[in-house]
C-alpha positions as CSV (number, residue, x, y, z in Angstrom):
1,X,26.5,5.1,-4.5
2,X,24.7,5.6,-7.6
3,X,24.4,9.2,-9.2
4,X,20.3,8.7,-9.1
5,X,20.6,7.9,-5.6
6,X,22.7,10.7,-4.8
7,X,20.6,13.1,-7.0
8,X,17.3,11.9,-4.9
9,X,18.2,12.5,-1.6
10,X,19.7,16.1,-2.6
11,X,16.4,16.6,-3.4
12,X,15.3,16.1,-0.1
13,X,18.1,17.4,1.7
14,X,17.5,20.9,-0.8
15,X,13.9,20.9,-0.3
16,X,13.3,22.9,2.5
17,X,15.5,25.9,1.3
18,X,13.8,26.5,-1.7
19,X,10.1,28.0,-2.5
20,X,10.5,27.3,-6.1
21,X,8.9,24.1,-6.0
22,X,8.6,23.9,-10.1
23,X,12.2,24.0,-10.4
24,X,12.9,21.6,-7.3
25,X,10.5,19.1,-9.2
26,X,12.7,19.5,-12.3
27,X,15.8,19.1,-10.2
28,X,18.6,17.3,-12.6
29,X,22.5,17.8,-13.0
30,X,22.2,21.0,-14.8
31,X,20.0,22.5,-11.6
32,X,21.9,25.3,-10.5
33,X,21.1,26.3,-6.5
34,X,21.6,30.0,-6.3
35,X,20.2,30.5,-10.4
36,X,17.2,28.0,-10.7
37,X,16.4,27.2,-7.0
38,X,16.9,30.9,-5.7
39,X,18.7,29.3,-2.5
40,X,21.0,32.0,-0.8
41,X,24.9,31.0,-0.1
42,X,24.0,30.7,3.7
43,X,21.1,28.5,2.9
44,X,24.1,26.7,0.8
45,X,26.3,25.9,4.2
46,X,23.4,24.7,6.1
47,X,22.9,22.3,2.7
48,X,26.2,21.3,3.0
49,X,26.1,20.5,7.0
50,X,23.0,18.4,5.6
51,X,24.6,16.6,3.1
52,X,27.4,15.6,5.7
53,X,25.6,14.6,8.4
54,X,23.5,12.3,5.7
55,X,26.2,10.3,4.0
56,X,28.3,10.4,6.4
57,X,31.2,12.4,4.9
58,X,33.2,15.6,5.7
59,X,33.4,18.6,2.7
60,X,36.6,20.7,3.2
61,X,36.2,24.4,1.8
62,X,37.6,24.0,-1.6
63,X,34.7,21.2,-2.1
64,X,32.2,23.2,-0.6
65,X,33.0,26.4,-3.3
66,X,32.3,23.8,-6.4
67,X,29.4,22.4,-5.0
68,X,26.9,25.3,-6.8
69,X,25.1,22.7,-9.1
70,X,23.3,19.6,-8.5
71,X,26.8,18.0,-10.7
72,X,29.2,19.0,-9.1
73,X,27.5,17.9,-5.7
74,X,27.3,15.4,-6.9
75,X,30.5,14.4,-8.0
76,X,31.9,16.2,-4.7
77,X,29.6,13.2,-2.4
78,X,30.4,10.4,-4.9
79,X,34.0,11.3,-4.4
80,X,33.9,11.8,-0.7
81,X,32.1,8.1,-0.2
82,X,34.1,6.2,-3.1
83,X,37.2,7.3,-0.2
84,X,38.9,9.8,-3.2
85,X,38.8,12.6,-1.2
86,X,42.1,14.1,-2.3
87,X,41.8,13.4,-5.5
């Protein structure tokens, strides 16, 4: 799935845990969730439930502690669906 794609629906999926709507508007790679967004970590897990359930993928716990930024979400989903998951 392309990164754009990928970086779109975070957007949606992130939406509802954030009040800073500026930031969420600006939302790129370098978006960091607890910094820019102001999300808390237990916000985070439900974001990660949501990401699961959308693309169909499970996150282990040492994927879920990198997945802080907008990038390495990224990266951690791309992985997950190109089937690389222990990589």
């Amino acid at each position: 799935m392309d990164r754009l794609l990928i970086i779109g629906e975070l957007k949606a999926i992130v939406s509802p845990y954030t009040e800073e709507r500026s930031k969420l508007e600006e939302l790129s790679e370098d978006t960091d969730f607890l910094k820019d967004l102001k999300i808390n970590s237990a916000n985070l897990v439900d974001i990660v439930l949501d990401i699961e359930e959308k693309f169909g993928i499970e996150v282990d716990n040492d994927s879920m502690a990198k997945m802080l930024t907008v990038r390495a979400t990224v990266e951690v989903v791309a992985q997950k669906l190109s089937g690389d998951a222990g990589q």
